[in-house]
VEXDREN-2710 file (C-alpha; in Angstrom, 1 decimal):
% VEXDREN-2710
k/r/px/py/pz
1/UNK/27.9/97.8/-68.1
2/UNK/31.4/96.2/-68.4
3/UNK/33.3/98.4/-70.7
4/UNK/35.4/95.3/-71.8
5/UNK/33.5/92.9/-72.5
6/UNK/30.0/94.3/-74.0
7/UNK/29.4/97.5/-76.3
8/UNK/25.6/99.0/-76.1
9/UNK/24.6/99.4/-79.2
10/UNK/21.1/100.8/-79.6
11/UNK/19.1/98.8/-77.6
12/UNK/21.6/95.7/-78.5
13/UNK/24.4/94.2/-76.3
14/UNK/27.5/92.9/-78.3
15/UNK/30.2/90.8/-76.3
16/UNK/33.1/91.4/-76.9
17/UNK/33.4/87.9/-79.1
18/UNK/30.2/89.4/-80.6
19/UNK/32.7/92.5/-81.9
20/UNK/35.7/90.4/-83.0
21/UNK/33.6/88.2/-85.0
22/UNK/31.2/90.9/-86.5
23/UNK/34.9/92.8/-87.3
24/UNK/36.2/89.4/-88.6
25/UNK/33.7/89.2/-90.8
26/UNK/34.0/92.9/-91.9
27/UNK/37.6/91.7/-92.5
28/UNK/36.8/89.1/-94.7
29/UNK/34.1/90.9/-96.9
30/UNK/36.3/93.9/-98.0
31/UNK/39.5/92.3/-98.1
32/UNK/37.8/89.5/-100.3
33/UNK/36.6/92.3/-102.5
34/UNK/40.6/93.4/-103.2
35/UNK/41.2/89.3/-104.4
36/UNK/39.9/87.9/-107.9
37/UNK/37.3/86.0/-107.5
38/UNK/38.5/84.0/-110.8
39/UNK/41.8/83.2/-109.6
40/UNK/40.5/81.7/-106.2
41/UNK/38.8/79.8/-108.2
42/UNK/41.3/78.4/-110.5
43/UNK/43.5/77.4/-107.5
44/UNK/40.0/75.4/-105.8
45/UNK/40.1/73.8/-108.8
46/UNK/43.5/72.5/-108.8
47/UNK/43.5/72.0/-105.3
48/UNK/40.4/69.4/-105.6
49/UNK/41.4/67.7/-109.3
50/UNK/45.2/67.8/-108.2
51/UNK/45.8/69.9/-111.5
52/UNK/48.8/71.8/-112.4
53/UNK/48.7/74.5/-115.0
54/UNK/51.2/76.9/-116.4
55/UNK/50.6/80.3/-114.7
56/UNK/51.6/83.7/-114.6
57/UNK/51.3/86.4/-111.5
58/UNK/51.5/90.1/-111.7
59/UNK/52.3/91.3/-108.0
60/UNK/53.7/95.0/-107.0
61/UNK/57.2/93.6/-107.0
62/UNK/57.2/92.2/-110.5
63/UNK/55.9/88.9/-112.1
64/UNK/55.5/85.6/-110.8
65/UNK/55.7/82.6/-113.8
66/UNK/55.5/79.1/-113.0
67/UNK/53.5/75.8/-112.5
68/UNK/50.5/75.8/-110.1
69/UNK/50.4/72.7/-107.9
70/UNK/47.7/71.8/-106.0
71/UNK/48.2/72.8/-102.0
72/UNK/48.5/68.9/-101.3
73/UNK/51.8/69.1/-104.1
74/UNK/53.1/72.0/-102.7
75/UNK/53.0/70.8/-98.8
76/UNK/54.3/67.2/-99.7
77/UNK/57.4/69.4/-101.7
78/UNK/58.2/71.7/-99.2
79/UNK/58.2/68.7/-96.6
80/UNK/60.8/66.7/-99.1
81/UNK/63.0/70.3/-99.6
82/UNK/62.9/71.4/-96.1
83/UNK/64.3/67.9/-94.8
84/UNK/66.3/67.3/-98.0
85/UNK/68.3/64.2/-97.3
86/UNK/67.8/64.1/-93.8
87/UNK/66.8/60.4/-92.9
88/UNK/65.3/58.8/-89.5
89/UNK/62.5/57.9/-87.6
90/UNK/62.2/61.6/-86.5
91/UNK/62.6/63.3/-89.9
92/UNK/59.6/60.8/-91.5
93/UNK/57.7/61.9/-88.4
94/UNK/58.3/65.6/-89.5
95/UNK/58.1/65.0/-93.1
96/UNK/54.3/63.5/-92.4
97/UNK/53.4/66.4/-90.4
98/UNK/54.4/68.9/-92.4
99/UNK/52.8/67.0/-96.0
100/UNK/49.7/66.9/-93.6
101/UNK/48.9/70.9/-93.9
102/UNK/48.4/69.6/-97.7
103/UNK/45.4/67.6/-96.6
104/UNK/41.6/68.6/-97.9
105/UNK/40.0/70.6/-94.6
106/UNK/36.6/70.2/-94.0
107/UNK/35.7/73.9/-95.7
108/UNK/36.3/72.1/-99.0
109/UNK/33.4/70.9/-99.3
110/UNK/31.8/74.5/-99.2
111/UNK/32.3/75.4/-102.8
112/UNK/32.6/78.9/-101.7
113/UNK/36.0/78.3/-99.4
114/UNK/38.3/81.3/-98.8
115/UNK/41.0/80.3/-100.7
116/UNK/44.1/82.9/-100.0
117/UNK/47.0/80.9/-100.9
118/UNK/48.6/79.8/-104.6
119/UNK/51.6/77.8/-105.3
120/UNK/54.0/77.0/-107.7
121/UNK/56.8/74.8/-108.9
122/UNK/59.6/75.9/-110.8
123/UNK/58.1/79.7/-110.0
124/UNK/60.6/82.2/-111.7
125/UNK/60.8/86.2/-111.0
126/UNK/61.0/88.6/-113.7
127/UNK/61.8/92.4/-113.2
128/UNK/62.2/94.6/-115.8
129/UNK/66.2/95.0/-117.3
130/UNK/67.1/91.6/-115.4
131/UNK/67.6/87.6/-116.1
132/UNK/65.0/85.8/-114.5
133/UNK/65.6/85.0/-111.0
134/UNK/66.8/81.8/-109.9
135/UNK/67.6/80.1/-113.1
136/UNK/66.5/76.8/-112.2
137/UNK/62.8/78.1/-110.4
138/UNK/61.8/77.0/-106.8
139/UNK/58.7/76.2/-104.8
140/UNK/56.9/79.4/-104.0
141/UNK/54.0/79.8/-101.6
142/UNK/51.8/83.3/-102.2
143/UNK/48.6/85.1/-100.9
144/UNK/46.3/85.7/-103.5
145/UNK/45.5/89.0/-102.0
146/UNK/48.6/90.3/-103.1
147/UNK/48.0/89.4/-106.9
148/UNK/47.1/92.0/-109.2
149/UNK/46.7/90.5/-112.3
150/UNK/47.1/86.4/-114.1
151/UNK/47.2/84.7/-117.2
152/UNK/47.3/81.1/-117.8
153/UNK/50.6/79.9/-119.4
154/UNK/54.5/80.3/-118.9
155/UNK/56.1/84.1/-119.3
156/UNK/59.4/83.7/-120.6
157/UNK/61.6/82.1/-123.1
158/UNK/62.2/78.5/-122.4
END
């Protein structure tokens, strides 16, 4: 028996891929138990209408209040920030690749799609005894794993 690439189970043989997929899938159950089910949700849905909503995020380090974009949004935004006014052949090459994350993958069609990112425009931080931070909000990319709570709809005063 080669101790690094099979495991004897019983009378069954994993390979070692055998393992790393049986613990990927492990992975994916119980960590997909610690994410809301609703909120992946929400975000498919915007992802595949291109909806944005007001939303608000309760995470360990405070609260997360913005506008949900779609991924596609958020990619084709990040691309425009990241290369600001850069101009050129090479930065529309860069620009395209980057907004190209943003497009559908084939797992989309499987209406049960691990979902694990949200993203916002204009996504301000509140902690308790300070101003919102920045002022002016900013494009903000999370993992869904890491929310503890939402509510639809802005928190704040403006």
């Amino acid at each position: 028996c080669n101790m690094e690439s099979e495991v004897q189970k019983g009378e069954e043989t994993l390979d070692l891929a055998g393992m790393l997929k049986a613990q990927g899938e492990l992975e994916s159950v119980w960590r997909g138990r610690g994410m809301d089910w609703l909120l992946q949700s929400v975000v498919r849905w915007s992802n595949k209408s291109d909806r944005e909503q007001f939303i608000t995020l309760h995470t360990p380090s405070g609260v997360v209040s913005g506008t949900l974009i779609p991924h596609k949004a958020y990619f084709k935004a990040f691309a425009d920030e990241y290369l600001g006014v850069t101009t050129g052949d090479d930065a529309e090459k860069l620009r395209d690749m980057i907004a190209a994350y943003g497009a559908p993958s084939q797992d989309e069609e499987d209406p049960y799609d691990d979902v694990q990112f949200i993203h916002m425009r204009n996504a301000k931080f509140f902690v308790p005894g300070q101003n919102p931070m920045p002022s002016n909000g900013i494009l903000w990319r999370g993992k869904i794993s890491a929310v503890c709570s939402f509510n639809l709809g802005r928190f704040g005063t403006d």
